[in-house]
N, C-alpha and C positions, 0 to 999 in steps of 0.2 A: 540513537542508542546502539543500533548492530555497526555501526564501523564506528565509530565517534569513541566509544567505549568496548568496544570488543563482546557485546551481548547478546550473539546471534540467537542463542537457545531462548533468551528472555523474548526478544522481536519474534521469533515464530510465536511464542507461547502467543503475545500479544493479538498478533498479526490475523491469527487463527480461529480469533474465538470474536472477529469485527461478525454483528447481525443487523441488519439492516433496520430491523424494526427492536433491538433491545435497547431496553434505557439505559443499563451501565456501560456500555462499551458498543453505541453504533457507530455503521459504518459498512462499507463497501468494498469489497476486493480488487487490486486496479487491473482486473479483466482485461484482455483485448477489448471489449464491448464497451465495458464500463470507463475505460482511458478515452474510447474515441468520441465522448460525449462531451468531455470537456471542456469549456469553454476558456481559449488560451486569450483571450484576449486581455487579460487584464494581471496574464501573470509576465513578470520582467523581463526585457528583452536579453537572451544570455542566459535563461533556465534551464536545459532539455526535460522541462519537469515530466513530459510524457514518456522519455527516456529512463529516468529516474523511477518511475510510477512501475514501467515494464522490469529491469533489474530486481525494484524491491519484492513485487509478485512472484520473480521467477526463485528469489531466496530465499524467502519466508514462508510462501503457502504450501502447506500440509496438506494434499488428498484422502486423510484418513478420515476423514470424518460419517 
């Protein structure tokens, strides 16, 4: 949605309000910590999804909270 569509205001909103333990919106921040957990094995060869993961963290998340 932030490039595809030009909705970067709408992806932070999103992005910002991931809780790990909430039922309408979990999810996890893609942390340094949290990226190097990932288990790439089974994602396409030709992805940099850990690249992608670090980019969208660094556009999206909000420290205000």
């Amino acid at each position: 949605m932030w490039k595809c569509y030009d909705m970067k205001e709408f992806a932070q909103y999103r992005y910002n309000t991931l809780e790990p333990d909430d039922t309408w919106i979990p999810g996890n921040f893609a942390t340094p910590e949290n990226v190097a957990r990932i288990n790439m094995d089974k994602v396409p060869d030709g992805i940099p999804l850990k690249e992608m993961l670090h980019e969208t963290h660094k556009a999206l998340y909000n420290n205000k909270k």
